[in-house]
TIVEXLUM-997988 format. One record per residue (C-alpha): residue in three letters; x, y, z. Coordinates in steps of 0.02 Angstrom, whole numbers, plus 50000, padded with zeros to 5 digits. Layout:
N
residuo	c1	c2	c3
ALA	X	Y	Z
...
END
This chain:
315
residuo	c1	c2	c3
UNK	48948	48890	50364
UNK	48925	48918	50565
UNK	49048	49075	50536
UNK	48897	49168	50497
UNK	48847	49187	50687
UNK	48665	49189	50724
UNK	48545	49174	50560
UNK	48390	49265	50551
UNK	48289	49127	50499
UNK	48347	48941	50474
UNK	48232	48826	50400
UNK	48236	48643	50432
UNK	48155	48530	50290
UNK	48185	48532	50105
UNK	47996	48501	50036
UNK	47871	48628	49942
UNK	47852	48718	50110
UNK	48022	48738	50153
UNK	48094	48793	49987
UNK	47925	48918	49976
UNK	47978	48974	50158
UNK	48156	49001	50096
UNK	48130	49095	49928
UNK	48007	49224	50050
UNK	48147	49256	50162
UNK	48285	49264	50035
UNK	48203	49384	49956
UNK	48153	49499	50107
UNK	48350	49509	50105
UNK	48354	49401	50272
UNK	48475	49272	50210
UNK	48386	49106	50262
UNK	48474	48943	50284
UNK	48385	48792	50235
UNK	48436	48614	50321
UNK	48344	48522	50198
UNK	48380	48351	50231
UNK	48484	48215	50152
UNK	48326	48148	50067
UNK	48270	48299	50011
UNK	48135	48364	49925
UNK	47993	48252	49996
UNK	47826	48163	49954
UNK	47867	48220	49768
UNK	48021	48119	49759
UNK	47908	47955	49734
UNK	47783	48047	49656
UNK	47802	48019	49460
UNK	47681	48145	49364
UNK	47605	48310	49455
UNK	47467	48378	49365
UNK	47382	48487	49489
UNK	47505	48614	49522
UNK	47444	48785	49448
UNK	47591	48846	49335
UNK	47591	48682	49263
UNK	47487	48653	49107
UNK	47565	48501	49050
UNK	47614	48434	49210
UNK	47773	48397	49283
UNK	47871	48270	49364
UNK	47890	48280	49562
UNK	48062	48277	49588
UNK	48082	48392	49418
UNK	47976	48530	49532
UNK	48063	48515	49673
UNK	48212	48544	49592
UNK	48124	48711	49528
UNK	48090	48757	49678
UNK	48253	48734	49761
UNK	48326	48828	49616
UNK	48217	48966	49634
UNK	48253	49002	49810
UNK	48454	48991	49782
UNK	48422	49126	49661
UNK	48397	49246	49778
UNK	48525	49181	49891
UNK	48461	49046	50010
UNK	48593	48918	50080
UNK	48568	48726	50090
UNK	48654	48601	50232
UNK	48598	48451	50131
UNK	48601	48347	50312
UNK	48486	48298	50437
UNK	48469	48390	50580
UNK	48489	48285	50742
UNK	48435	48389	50896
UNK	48345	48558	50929
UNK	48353	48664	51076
UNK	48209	48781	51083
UNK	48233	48839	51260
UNK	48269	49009	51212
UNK	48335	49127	51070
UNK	48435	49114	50983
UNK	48383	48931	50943
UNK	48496	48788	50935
UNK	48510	48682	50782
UNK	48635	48524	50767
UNK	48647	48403	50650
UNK	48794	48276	50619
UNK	48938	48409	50584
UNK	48882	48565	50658
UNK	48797	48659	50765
UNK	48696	48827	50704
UNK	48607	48968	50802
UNK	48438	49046	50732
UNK	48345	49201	50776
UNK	48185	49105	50701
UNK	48147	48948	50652
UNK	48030	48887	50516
UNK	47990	48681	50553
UNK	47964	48614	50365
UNK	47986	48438	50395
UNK	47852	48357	50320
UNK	47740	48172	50333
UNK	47772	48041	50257
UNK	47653	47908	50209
UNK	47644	47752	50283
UNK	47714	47617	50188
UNK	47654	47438	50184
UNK	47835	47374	50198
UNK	47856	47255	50015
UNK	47975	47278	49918
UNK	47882	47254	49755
UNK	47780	47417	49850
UNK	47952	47512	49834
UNK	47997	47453	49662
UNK	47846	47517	49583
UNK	47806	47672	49700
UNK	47751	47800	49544
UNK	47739	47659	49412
UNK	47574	47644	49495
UNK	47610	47627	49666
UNK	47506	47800	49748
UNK	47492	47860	49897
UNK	47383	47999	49875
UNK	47212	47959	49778
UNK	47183	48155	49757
UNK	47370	48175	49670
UNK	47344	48014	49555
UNK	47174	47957	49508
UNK	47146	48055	49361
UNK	47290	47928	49292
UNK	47184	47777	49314
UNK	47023	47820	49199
UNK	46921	47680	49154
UNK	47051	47555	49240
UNK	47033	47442	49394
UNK	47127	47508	49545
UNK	47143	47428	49723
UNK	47142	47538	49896
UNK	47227	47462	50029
UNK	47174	47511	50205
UNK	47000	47539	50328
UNK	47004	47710	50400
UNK	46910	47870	50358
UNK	47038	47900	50216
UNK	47049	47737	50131
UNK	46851	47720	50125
UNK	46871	47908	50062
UNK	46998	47866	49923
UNK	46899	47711	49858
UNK	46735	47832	49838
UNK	46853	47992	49756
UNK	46930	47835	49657
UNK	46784	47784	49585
UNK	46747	47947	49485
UNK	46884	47892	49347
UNK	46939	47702	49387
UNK	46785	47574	49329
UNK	46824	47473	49462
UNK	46889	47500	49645
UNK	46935	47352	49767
UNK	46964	47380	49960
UNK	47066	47289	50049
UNK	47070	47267	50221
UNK	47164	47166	50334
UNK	47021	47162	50474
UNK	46852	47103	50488
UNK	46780	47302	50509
UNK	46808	47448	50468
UNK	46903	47577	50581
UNK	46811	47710	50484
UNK	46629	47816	50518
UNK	46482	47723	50505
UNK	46418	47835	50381
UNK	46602	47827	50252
UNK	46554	47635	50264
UNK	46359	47649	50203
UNK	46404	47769	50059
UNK	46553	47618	50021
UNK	46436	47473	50030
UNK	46317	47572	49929
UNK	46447	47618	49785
UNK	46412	47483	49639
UNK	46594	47522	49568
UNK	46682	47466	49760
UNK	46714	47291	49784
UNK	46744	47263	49980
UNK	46871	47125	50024
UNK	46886	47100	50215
UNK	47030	46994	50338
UNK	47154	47001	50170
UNK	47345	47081	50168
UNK	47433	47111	50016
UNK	47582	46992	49982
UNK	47652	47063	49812
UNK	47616	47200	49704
UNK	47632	47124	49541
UNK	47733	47153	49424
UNK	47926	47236	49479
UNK	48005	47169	49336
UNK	47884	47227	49202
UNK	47898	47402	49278
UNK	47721	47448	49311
UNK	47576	47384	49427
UNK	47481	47224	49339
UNK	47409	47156	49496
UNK	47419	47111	49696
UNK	47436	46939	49784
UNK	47312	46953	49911
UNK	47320	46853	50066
UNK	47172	46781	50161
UNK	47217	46828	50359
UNK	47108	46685	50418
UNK	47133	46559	50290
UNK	47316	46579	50208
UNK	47253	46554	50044
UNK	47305	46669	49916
UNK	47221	46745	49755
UNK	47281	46879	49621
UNK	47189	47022	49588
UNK	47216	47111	49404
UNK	47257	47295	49458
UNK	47329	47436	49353
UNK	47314	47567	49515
UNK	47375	47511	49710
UNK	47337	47642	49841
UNK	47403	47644	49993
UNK	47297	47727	50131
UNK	47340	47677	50298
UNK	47386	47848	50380
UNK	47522	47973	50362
UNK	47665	48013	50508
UNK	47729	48178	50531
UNK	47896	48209	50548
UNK	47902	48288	50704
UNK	47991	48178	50840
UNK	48147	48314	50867
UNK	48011	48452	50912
UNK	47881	48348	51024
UNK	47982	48408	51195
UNK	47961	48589	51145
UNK	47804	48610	51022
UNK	47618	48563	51058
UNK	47556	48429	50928
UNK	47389	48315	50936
UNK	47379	48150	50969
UNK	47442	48107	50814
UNK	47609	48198	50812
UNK	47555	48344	50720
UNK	47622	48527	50777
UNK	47495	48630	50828
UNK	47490	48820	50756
UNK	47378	48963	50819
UNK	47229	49001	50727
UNK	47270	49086	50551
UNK	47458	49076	50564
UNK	47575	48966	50580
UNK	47662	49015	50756
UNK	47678	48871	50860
UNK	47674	48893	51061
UNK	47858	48942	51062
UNK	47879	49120	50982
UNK	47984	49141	50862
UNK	47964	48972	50812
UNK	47830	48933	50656
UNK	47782	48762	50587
UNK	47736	48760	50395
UNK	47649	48616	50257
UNK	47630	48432	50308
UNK	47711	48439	50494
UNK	47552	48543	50540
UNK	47412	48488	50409
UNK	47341	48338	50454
UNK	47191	48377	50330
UNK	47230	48430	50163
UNK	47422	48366	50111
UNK	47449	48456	49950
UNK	47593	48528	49882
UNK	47516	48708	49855
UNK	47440	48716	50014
UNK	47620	48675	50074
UNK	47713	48795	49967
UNK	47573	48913	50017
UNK	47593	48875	50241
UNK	47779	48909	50200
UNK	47749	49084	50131
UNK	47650	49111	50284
UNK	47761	49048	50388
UNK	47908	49174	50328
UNK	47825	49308	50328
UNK	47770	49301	50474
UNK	47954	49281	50549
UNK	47996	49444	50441
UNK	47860	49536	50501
UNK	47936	49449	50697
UNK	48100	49497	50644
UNK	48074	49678	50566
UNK	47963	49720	50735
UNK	48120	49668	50848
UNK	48214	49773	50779
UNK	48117	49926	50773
UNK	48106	49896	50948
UNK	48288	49893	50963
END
């Protein structure tokens, strides 16, 4: 595979942004190489049922799309290195790319490596993770009509969850393991003033209920000043307690906010080392969808061809 010399453009992440960057560049004819992870494929992997991907009438499950979309990008001749990469060097062109068993050179780089949601840590969390486990209230509440659902977390996003929630579920519970809420003043008036959001405060979850029955009956809740527990009849847990990006190879070279996020010029997606362009979650703290993904990735490879193409008219 490192026979081929210097690539044109190597992407690094195997999610809807990647594979979109990769089918672009395959089929300008720049024969892209896609590092796409061990895990690949993403958020979608634990995501059971996708309904709001346009192409998709009847829906379709995650990992089912991503496979789609990997397919459709080795149609027109994209290569996968299903590893992870280990260490960058961005000092200068061509770029450096290693992971366990090799080490590849790039003329550009697209960074595709995603977020991923911050887990509560239970293992009944894992076991059900799309048998009603959800981390993303946008993706999944249109499942949960007329049921009762629980939000767990106290920023701006949980407190924004429990309100979108409440526009199918009958009933939404937040849970939060402090005394306050993290989130704006103003989220937590329009939360108290919601009749369908029952607030509890200074309670953890213990269990999601129930592994071995295969789909989300209930939580064990936990009262942080007390100990005593008390189950709550759920058909819908949410998880909202932030998102990381995965962006800890790049922080020496790229700028990113506070947060970890890569930071890309105004409408593109060139970061502050040229040549080098950051596409979907990695650089989209706000929105986290797969089409807006897919649609950064696109973006992001043209914009190498039209880097590429440019440099060599030059030459």
């Amino acid at each position: 595979m490192s026979g081929k010399g210097v690539r044109n453009v190597i992407v690094i992440g195997g999610g809807p942004a990647g594979y979109t960057a990769a089918l672009y560049a395959a089929r300008a004819m720049l024969e892209p190489l896609v590092i796409e992870g061990v895990s690949w494929g993403g958020q979608l992997m634990i995501t059971s049922e996708v309904e709001n991907f346009p192409g998709y009438p009847e829906g379709v499950l995650g990992p089912q799309m991503m496979s789609d979309l990997r397919t459709q990008a080795e149609r027109f001749g994209t290569e996968f290195v299903t590893d992870d990469v280990v260490s960058v060097d961005l000092s200068k062109r061509p770029f450096r790319v290693s992971t366990d068993e090799q080490e590849l050179l790039a003329k550009t780089l697209i960074v595709a490596t995603g977020a991923n949601a911050r887990q509560i840590g239970l293992a009944s969390e894992l076991a059900l993770q799309g048998k009603g486990v959800s981390y993303c209230a946008v993706c999944d509440a249109a499942f949960f009509r007329g049921q009762e659902v629980a939000v767990i977390g106290g920023g701006d996003s949980a407190l924004e969850d429990a309100l979108f929630l409440t526009r199918f579920a009958d009933k939404v519970t937040l849970v939060h393991r402090r005394d306050e809420f993290r989130a704006a003043p103003i989220m937590v008036a329009r939360v108290e003033a919601n009749e369908k959001i029952e607030i509890l405060t200074s309670m953890v979850p213990e269990e999601v209920l129930d592994p071995d029955g295969g789909r989300v009956t209930g939580v064990r809740l936990r009262n942080t000043k007390t100990g005593d527990t008390s189950e709550l009849e759920i058909s819908g847990f949410f998880v909202a307690i932030g998102h990381e990006p995965n962006t800890a190879l790049f922080l020496d070279w790229l700028d990113h906010d506070e947060a970890g996020y890569l930071i890309t010029r105004p409408r593109s997606t060139a970061t502050n080392v040229p040549g080098v362009f950051a596409a979907g979650d990695v650089q989209d703290s706000v929105y986290r969808q797969a089409i807006t993904a897919a649609a950064s990735g696109c973006m992001a490879s043209l914009e190498a061809e039209r880097m590429l193409a440019a440099e060599e008219h030059e030459h």
